[in-house]
N, CA, C and O of each residue as an XYZ file, in Angstrom:
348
protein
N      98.394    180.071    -83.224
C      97.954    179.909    -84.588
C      98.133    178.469    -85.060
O      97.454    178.035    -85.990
N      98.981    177.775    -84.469
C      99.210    176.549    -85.125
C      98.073    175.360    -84.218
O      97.746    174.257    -84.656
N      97.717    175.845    -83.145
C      96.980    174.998    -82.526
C      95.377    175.107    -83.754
O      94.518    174.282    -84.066
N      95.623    176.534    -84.132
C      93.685    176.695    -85.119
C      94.273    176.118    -86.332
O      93.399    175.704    -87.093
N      95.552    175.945    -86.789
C      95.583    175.592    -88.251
C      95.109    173.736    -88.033
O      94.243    173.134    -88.669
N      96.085    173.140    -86.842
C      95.437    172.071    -86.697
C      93.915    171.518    -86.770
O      93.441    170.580    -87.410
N      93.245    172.575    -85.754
C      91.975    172.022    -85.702
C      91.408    172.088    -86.920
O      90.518    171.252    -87.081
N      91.718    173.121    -88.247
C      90.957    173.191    -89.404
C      91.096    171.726    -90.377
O      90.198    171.206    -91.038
N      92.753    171.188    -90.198
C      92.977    170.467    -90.776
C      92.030    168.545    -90.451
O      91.734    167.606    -91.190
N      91.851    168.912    -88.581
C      90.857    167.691    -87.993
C      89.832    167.752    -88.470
O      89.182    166.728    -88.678
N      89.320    169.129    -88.828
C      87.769    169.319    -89.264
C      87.638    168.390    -90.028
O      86.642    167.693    -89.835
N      88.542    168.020    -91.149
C      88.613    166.808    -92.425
C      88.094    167.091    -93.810
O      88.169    166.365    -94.802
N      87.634    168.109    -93.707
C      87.063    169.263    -95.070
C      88.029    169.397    -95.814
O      88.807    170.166    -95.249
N      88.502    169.018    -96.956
C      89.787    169.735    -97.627
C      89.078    171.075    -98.133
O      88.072    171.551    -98.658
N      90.488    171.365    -97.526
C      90.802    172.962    -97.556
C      91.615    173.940    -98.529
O      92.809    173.722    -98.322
N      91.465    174.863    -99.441
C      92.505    175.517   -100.054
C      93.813    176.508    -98.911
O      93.755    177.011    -97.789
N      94.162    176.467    -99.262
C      95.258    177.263    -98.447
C      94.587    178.179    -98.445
O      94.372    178.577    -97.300
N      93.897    179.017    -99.574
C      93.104    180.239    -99.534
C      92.217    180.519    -99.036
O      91.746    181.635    -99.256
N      91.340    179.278    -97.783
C      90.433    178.940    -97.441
C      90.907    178.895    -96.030
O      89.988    179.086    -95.233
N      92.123    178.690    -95.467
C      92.684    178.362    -94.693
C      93.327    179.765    -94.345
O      92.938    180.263    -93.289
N      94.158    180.397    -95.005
C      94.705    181.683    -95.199
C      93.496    182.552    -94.364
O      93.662    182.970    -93.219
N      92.163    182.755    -95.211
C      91.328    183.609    -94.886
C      91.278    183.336    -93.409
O      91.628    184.039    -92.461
N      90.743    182.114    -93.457
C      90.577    181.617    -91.519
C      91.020    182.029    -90.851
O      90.463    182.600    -89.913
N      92.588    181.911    -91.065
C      93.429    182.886    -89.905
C      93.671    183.959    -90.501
O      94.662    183.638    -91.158
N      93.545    184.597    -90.644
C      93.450    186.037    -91.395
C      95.152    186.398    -92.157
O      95.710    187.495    -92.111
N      95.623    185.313    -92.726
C      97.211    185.289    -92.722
C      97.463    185.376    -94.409
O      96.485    185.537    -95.139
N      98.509    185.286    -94.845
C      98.174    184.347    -96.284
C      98.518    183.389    -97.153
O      99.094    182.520    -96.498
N      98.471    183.098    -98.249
C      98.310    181.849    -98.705
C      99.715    181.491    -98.194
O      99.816    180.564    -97.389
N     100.946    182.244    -98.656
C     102.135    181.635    -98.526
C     102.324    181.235    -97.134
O     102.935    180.176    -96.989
N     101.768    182.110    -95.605
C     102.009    181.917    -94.411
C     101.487    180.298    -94.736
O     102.383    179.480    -94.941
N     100.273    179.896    -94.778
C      99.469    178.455    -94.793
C     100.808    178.030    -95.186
O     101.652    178.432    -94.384
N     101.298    177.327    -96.185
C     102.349    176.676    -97.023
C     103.654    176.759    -96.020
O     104.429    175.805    -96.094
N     103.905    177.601    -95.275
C     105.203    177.476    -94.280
C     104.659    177.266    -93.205
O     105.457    176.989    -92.309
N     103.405    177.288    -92.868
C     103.126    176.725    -91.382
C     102.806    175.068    -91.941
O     102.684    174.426    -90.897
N     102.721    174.633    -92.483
C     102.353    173.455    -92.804
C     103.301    172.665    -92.981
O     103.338    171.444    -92.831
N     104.320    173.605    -93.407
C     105.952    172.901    -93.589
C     106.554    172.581    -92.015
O     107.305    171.668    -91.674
N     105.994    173.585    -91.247
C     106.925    173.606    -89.898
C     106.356    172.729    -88.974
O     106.989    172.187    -88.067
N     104.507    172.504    -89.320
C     104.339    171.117    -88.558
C     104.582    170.156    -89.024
O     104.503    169.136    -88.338
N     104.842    170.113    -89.920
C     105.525    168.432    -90.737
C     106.494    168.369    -90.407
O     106.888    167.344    -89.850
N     107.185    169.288    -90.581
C     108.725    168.876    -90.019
C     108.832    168.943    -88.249
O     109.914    168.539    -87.821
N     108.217    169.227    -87.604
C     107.661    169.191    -85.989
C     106.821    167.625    -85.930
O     106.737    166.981    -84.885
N     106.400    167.296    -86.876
C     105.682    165.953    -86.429
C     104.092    166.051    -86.315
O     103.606    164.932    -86.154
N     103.377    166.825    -86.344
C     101.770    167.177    -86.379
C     101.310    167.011    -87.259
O     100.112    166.733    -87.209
N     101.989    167.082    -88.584
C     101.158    166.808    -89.795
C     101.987    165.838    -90.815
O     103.210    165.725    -90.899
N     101.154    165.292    -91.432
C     101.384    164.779    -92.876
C     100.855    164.340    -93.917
O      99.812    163.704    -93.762
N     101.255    164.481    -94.966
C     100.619    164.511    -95.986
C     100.813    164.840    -97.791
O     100.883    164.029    -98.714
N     100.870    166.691    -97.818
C     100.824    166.517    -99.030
C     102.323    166.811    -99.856
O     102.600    167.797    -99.173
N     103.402    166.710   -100.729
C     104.668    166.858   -100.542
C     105.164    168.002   -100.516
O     104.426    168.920   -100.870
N     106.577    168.324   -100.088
C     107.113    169.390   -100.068
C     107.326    170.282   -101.095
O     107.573    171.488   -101.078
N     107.124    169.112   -102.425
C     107.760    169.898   -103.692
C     106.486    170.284   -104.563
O     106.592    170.655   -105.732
N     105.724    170.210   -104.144
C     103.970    171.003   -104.451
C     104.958    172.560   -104.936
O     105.817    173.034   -104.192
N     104.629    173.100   -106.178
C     104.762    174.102   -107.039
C     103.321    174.785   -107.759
O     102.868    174.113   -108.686
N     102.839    175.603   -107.535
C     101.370    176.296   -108.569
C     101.944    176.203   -109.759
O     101.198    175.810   -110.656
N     103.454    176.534   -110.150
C     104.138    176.145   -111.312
C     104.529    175.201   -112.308
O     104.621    175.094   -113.531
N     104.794    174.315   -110.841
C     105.605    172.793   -111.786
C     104.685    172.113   -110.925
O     104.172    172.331   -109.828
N     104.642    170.942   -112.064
C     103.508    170.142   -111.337
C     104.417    168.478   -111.198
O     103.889    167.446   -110.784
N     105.274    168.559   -111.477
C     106.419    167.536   -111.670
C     106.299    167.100   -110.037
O     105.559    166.145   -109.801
N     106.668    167.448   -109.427
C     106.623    167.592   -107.822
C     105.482    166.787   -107.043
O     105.496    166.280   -105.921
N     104.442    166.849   -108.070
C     102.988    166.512   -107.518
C     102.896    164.743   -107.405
O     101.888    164.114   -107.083
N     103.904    164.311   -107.675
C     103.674    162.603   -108.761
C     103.532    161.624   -107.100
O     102.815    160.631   -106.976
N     104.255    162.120   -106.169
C     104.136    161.333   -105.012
C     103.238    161.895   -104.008
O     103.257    161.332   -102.914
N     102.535    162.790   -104.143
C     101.516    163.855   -103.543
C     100.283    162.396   -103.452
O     100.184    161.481   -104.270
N      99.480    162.601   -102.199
C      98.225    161.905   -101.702
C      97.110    162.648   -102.817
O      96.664    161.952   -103.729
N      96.821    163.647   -102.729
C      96.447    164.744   -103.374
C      95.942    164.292   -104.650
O      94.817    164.291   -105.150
N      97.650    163.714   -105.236
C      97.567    163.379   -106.778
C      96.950    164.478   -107.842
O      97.414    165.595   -107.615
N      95.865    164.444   -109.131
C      95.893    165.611   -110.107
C      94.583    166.062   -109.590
O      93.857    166.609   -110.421
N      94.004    165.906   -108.027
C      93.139    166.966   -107.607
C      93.109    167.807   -107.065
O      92.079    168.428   -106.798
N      95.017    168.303   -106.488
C      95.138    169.209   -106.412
C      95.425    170.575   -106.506
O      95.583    171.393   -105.599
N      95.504    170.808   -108.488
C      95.549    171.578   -108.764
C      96.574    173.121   -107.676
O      96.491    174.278   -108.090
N      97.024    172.942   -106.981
C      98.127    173.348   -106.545
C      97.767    174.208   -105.606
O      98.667    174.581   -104.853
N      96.364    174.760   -105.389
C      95.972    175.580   -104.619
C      95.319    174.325   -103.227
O      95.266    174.639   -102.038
N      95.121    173.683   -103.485
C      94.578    172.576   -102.277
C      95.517    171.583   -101.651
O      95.845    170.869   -102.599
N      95.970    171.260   -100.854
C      96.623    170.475   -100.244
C      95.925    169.650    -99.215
O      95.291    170.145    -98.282
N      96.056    168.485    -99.406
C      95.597    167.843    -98.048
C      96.797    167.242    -97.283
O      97.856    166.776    -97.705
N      96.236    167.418    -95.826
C      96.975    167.350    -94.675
C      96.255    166.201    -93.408
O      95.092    166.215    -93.004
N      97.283    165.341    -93.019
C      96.456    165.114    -92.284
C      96.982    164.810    -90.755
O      98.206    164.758    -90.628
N      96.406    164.662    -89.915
C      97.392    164.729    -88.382
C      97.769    163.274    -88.369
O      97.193    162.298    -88.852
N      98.965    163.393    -87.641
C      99.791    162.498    -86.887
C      99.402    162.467    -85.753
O      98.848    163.432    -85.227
N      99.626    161.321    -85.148
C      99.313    160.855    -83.489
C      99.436    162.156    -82.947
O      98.534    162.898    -82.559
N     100.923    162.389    -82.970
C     101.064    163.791    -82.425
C     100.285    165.041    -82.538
O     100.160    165.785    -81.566
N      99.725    165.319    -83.758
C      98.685    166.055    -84.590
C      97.320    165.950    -83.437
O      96.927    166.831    -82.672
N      96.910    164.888    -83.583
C      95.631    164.367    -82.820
C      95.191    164.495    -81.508
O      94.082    164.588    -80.981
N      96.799    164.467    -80.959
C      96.963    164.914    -79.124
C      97.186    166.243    -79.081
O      96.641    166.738    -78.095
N      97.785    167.050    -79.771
C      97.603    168.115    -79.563
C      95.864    168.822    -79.696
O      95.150    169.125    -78.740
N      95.678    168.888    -80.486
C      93.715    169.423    -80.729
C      93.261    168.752    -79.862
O      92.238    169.242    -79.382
N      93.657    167.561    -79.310
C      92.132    167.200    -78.402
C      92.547    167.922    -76.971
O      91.530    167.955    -76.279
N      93.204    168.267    -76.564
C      93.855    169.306    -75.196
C      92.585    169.662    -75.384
O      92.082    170.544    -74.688
């Protein structure tokens, strides 16, 4: 699963988690902890940890910035990220 979450994220389309969720047939919250576990693995980076649908306080160092309304995150691969999908 983490090899297809990658490739969605290479596609370069920003994606809602809910968009992403559906893809792998998982849901929104799975997206949001797999995204955490390749960032912290080194495959991804991007949008911050402290992203809240609630608090938007969190959002101020986000790439994202006020277009992501909390349901969208962008992600993007690391070297590492990049070598893995092209296998």
């Amino acid at each position: 699963m983490f090899h297809q979450f990658l490739q969605i994220v290479r596609s370069g389309a920003v994606q809602s988690q809910f968009e992403i969720a559906e893809k792998l047939n998982i849901s929104p919250e799975m997206v949001v902890q797999i995204a955490r576990d390749l960032t912290a693995r080194g495959y991804l980076e991007g949008a911050a940890e402290e992203c809240s649908p609630v608090e938007t306080s969190g959002c101020s160092g986000c790439p994202a910035g006020s277009a992501c309304h909390s349901s969208i995150s962008t992600w993007g691969l690391t070297e590492k990220g990049k070598k893995a999908v092209s296998v």
